[in-house]
C-alpha positions as CSV (number, residue, x, y, z in Angstrom):
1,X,4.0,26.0,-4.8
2,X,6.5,24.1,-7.3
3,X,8.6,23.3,-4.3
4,X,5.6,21.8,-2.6
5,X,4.9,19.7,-5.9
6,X,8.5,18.2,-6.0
7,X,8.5,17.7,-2.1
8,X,5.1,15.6,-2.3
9,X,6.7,13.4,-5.2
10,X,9.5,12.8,-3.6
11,X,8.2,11.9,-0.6
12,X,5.7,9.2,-2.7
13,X,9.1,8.2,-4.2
14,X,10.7,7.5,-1.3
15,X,7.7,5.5,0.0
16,X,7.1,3.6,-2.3
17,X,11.0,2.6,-2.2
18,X,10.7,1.5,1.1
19,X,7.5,-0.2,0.1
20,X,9.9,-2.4,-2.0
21,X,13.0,-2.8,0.4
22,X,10.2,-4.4,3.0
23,X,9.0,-7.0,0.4
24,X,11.8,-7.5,-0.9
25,X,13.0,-8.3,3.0
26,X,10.5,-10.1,3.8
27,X,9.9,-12.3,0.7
28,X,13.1,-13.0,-0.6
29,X,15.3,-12.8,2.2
30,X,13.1,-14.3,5.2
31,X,10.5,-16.4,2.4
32,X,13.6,-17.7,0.5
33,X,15.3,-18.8,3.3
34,X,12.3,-20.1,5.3
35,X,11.1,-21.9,1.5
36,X,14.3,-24.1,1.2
37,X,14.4,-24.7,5.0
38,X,11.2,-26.1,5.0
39,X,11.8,-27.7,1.8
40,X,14.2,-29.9,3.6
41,X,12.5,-30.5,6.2
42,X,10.0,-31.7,5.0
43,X,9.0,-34.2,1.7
44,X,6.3,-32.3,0.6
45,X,6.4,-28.9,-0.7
46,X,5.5,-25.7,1.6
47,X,3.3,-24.0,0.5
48,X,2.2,-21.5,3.5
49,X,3.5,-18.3,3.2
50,X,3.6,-17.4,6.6
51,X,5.6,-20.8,8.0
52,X,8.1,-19.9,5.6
53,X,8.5,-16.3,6.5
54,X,8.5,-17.6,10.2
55,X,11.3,-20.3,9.0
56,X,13.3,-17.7,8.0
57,X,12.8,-15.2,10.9
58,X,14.4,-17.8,12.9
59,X,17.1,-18.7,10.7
60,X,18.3,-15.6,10.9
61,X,17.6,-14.2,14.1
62,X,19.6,-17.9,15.1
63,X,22.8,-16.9,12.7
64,X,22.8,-13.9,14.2
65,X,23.0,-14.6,17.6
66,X,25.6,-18.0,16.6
67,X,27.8,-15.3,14.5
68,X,27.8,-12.9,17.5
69,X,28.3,-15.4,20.2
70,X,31.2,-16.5,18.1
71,X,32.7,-12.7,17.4
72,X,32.3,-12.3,21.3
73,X,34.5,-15.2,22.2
74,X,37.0,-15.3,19.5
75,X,38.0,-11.6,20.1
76,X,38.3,-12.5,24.1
């Protein structure tokens, strides 16, 4: 029973750190990134959430296929 107790908390531990790798992913990394893209973009500030996560997603899903392409051909 005590090994049931301390399997159940560590399984709401280890949600709820994943629950917090995701936002931290999704709102700092792909918000962040999306925020001062659009920021540029455009003269008035951004304030929808989801264009600026969607900004971001294609930031990086753009670097990563740019860094990759460039890996590919540089190595031969």
């Amino acid at each position: 029973m005590p090994g049931e107790i301390i399997g159940e908390g560590l399984a709401a531990l280890l949600r709820w750190l994943l629950q917090q790798l995701a936002w931290f992913v999704l709102e700092i990394v792909l918000g962040g990134t999306g925020y001062l893209i659009l920021r540029l973009l455009r003269s008035r500030r951004a304030e929808d959430g989801h264009a600026c996560v969607l900004a971001g997603l294609v930031f990086w899903v753009a670097t990563g296929f740019s860094v990759g392409w460039w890996l590919r051909r540089s190595t031969g």
